[in-house]
N, C-alpha and C positions, 0 to 999 in steps of 0.2 A: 665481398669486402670492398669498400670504394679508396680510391688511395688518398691518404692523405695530403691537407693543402697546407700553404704557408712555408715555417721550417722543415718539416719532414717531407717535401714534397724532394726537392733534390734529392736527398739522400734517399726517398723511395723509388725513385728513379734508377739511382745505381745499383740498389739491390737488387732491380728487375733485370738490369743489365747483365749483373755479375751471374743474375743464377741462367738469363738464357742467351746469352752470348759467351759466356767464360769472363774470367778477371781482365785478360790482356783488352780484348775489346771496350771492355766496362772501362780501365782504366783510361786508354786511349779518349773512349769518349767524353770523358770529365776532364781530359787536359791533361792526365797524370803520366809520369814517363814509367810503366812497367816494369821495364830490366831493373831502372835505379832503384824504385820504388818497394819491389817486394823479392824480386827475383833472385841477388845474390845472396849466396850461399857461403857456410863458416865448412870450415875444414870439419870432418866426424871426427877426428881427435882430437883436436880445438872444444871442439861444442859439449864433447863427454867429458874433458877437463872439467869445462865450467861449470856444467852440471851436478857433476859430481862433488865438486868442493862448493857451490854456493845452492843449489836449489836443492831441499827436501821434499817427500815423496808426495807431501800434501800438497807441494806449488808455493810453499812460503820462498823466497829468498831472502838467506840470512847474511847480515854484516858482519863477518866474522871476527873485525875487528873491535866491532862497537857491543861485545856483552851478547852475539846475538840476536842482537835487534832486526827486524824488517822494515825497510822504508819504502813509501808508495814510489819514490824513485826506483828502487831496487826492483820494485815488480814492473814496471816498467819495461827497463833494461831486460828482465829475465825473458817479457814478452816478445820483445825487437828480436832477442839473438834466438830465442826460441821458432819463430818464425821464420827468421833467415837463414836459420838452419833446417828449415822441413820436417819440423817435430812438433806435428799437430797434440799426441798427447800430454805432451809438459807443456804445451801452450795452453792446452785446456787447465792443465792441474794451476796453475798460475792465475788464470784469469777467475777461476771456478775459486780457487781460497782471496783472491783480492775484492771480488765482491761480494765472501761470505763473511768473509774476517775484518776486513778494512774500513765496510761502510760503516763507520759511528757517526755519520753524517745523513741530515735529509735533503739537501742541495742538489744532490746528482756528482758532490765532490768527494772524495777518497780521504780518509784521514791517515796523515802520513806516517805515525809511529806506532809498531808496533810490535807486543815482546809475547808469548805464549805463556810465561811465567810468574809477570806482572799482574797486579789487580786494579785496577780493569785491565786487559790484555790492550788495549788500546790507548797505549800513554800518553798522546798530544790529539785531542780530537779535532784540531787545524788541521789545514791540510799546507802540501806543499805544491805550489804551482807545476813544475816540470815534473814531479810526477802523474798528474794527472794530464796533463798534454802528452808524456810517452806513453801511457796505459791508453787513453783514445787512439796516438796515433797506431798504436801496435794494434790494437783491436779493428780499424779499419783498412791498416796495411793487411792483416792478415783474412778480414771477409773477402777482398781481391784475390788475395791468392788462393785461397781454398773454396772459393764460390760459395761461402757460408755467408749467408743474411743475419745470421744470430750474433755474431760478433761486431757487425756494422750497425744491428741495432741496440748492439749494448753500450757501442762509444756516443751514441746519440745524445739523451741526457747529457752525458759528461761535456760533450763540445759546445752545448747550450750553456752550461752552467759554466762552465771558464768563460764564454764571452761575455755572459749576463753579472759574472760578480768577479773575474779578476780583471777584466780590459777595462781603463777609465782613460778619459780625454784629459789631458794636462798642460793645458799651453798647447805647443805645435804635435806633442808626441803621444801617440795611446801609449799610455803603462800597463807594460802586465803585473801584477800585484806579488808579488812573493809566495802571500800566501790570504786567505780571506780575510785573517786578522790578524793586528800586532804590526802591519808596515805603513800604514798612513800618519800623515801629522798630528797630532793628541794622542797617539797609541804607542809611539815611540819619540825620542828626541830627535831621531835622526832626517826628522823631515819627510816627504814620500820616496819612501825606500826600494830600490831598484838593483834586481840579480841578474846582469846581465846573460850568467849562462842560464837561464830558464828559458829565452826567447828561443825556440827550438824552430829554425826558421821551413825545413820541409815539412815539419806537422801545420804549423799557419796556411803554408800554403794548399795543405790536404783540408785543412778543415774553410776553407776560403770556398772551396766548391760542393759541400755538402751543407755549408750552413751561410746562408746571406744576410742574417740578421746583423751579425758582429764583424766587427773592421779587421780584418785577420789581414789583409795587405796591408794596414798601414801601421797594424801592430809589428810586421816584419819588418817595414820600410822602418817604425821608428828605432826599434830594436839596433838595427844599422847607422842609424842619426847617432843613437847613444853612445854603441860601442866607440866610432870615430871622435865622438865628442868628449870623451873619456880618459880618452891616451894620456898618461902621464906619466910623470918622473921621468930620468936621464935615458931609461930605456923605453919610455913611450909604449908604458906595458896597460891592460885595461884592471883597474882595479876589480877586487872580489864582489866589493857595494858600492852603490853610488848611491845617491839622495836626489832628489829634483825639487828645485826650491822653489817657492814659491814666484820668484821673477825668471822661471824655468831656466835660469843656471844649472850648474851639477854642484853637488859637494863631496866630500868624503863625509860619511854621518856617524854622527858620537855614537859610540855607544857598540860601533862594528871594527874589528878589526883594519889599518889602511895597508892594506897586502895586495899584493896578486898570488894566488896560488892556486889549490886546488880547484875551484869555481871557477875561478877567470880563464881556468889552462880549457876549460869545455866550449869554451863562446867558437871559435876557428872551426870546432870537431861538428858545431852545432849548423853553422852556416855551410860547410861542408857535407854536410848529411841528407842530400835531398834539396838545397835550401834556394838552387839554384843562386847566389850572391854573385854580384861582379867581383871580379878577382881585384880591384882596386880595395875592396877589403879587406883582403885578406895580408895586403902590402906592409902592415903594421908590424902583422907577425910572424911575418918572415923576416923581417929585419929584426926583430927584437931576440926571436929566436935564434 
């Protein structure tokens, strides 16, 4: 088999790495810092908690709040801490039902809602951005760690298809897209719509070195232009949505809540996770907090 050129040439690269050097070496040689990246570990009663009350035996992760639902962020998450905790087989059961259950799409994207009960089982066949950036990143964090090729070739597609249909050039800033459909201008009121906790700033920069097609640094860099340019109200908090308008101002956009809350409280955790950011960003919220 001859290896492939163009996009999959990096990323064939690493997988050669990772199966005949180990993951630390393979990481090291892509730029990636190891310890941070895959190495730490959740306490085993921490991680059987979480298990136990959100992931069932088939690898769904349930919301247990929301009726039961699974969200491709949820499988996501379930994959991160499944890895970090050293539990290859719910890592499998998780990734094995997200791409048996989840795909109601042909893009290479993840459809993000979905209930076992429901008819179709696949409620919203949109996808949700950050879920599909933590399902690649977890999928490539963990080929590193376990020297498996088949889960670095499974984020493949995916890191294509988020740079090829949710990165777009807007004035000075790439937007990441929310979601495929429903946040650009004519699809909503609210202008082009921007979630600032989606920009998951150590996944850009993992996928920065396996994919050279798509602008993954200046998708983080602008991610950071936004959040700073953002700050509002008395507490200089970053709202949940913002809007980028056409004369690339911000706005708050109809039609969304004007809050900080749940979403917005991710953006800190997000730039914190791998994301390597200057701590000048993070100055916001620690005052605010």
């Amino acid at each position: 088999m001859s290896a492939p050129s163009g996009l999959f040439s990096r990323l064939f690269a690493l997988v050669v790495l990772a199966v005949s050097l180990g993951a630390a070496e393979a990481a090291h040689a892509f730029g990636f810092s190891f310890d941070t990246l895959v190495a730490t570990t959740l306490a085993p009663a921490e991680w059987a908690a979480y298990r136990r009350r959100f992931i069932r035996t088939d690898g769904r992760v349930v919301d247990i709040e929301k009726g039961g639902h699974t969200h491709s962020e949820g499988q996501g998450y379930g994959l991160l801490l499944a890895m970090r905790a050293d539990d290859r087989p719910t890592f499998e059961r998780i990734a094995d039902f997200t791409f048996r259950r989840m795909r109601g799409r042909t893009d290479g994207l993840v459809s993000w809602l979905y209930h076992p009960h429901s008819t179709p089982r696949i409620r919203d066949p949109n996808n949700a951005s950050d879920g599909d950036i933590l399902i690649a990143y977890a999928l490539i964090s963990a080929g590193l760690k376990w020297n498996e090729p088949r889960f670095i070739a499974r984020a493949l597609p995916m890191v294509d298809a988020i740079g090829r249909l949710l990165l777009e050039r807007r004035g000075a800033y790439v937007r990441l897209k929310p979601g495929a459909y429903g946040f650009d201008p004519g699809q909503t009121d609210g202008g082009a719509v921007v979630n600032l906790s989606y920009y998951i700033y150590g996944a850009f920069l993992m996928f920065e070195r396996v994919d050279t097609r798509h602008p993954w640094r200046e998708a983080w860099q602008s991610g950071l232009m936004l959040t700073e340019a953002s700050l509002a109200g008395a507490e200089r908090l970053t709202p949940d949505w913002i809007a980028l308008q056409a004369d690339a101002t911000l706005a708050l956009p109809r039609g969304y809540a004007a809050r900080s809350s749940y979403d917005a409280v991710r953006v800190p955790l997000y730039m914190a996770l791998g994301g390597r950011v200057p701590a000048r960003y993070f100055a916001p919220f620690d005052r605010s907090w």
